[in-house]
N, C-alpha and C positions, 0 to 999 in steps of 0.2 A: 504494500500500500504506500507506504515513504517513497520509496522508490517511483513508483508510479507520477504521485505527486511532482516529486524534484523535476523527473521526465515533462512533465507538463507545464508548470513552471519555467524550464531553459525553455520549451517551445516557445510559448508567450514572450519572453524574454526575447527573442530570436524574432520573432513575425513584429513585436512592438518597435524593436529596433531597426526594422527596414531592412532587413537580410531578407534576401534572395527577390525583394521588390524591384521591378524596373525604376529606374530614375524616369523622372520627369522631365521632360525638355525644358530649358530656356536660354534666353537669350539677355546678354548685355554686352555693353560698352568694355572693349579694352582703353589699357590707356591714352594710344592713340586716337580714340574717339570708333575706328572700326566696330563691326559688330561680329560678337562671337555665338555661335549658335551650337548648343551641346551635340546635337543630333547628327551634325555633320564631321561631328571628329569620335562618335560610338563607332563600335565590333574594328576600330583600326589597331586601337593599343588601348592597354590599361589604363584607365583615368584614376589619378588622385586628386581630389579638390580639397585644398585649406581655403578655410576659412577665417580672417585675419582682422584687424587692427592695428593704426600705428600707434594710437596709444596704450595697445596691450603687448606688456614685454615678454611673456609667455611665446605667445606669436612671432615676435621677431626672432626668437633662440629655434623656433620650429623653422622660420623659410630660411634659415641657414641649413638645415637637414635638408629640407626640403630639397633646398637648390643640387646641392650633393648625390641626393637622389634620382631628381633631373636629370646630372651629369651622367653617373656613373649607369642608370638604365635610360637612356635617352631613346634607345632603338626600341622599348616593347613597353615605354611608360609614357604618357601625358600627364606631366605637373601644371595644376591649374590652382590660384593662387587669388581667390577673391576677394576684396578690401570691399571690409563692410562701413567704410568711413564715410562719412557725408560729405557732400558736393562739395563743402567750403574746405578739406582738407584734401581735395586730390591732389594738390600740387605738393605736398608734402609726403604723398601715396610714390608718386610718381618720382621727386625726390630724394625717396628711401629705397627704392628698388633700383635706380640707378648708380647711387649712388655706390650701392651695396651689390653692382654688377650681376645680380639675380637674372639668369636667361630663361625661365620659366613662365609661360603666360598670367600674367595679371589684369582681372576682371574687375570694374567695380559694380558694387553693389550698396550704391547710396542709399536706399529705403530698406536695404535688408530683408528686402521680398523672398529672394532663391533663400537667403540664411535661414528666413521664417517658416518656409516647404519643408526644406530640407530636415532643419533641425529648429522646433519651435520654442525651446527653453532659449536659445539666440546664445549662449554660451561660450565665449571664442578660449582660444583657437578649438576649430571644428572639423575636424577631417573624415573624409569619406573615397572609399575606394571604390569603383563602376569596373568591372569584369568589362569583357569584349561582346558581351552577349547584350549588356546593356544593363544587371543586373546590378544593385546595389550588393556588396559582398564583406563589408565592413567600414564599422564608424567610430571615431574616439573622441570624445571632448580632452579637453586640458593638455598642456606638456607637463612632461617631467624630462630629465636628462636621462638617455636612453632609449627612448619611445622610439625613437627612427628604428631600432634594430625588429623591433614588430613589425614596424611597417614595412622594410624588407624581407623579411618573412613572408609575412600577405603575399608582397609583390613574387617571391622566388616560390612560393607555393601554387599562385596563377598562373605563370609562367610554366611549370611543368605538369600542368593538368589542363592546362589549354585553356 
């Protein structure tokens, strides 16, 4: 019977969290002002999306992994890289990623609409991994130091189960 329970429980657990759910499509503004549309970059490579602030220092110690992660899977990953900061800080957005040489796409999300889909408690940093199939397949609020090696995991574990 416990057993059963627990069983039931990670399910919930697992279906509440948005595993194995298709992402939803959207669309916003890169920095350059172009338009990015999720649907046309699914089933090519692994999508990871953070979700960020530049007033959240958590976040900045994550898109230095991040970028790292970029680099080193660039051929079977898409680092996408969303600033949930309001219109009057883009240029500070814009600013900090340059400055800080980050080659990984960055999205803004001034209203925090896709954060609020996504993830409704808005809780940054907020990462989430989309399989090739289109599949949400994992999500983690917060940094800690170390986290990247999960998310390498993820990624080396998608990678060899297709």
């Amino acid at each position: 019977m416990k057993r059963a329970l627990i069983i039931i429980i990670l399910l919930a657990a697992f279906v509440l969290n948005g595993y194995g759910d298709s992402v939803p499509d959207f669309s916003l503004k890169k920095m350059d002002g172009s338009a990015f549309k999720l649907s046309d970059h699914l089933g090519k490579k692994i999508i990871l999306i953070d979700f960020w602030a530049t007033w959240c220092k958590p976040c900045k110690k994550l898109l230095k992994k991040l970028d790292q992660i970029h680099q080193d899977y660039k051929d079977t990953v898409e680092v996408i890289a969303i600033s949930t900061d309001d219109s009057s800080a883009f240029s500070r957005v814009e600013s900090y990623i340059k400055g800080k040489r980050y080659s990984f796409t960055v999205l803004l999300d001034p209203e925090s609409s896709v954060l609020r889909i996504l993830n409704p408690s808005r809780v940054l940093p907020f990462t989430l991994m989309i399989d090739k199939k289109g599949n949400i397949v994992y999500t983690h609020t917060g940094y800690m130091p170390g986290y990247e090696k999960e998310l390498i995991k993820e990624i080396e574990r998608l990678e060899n189960n297709g």
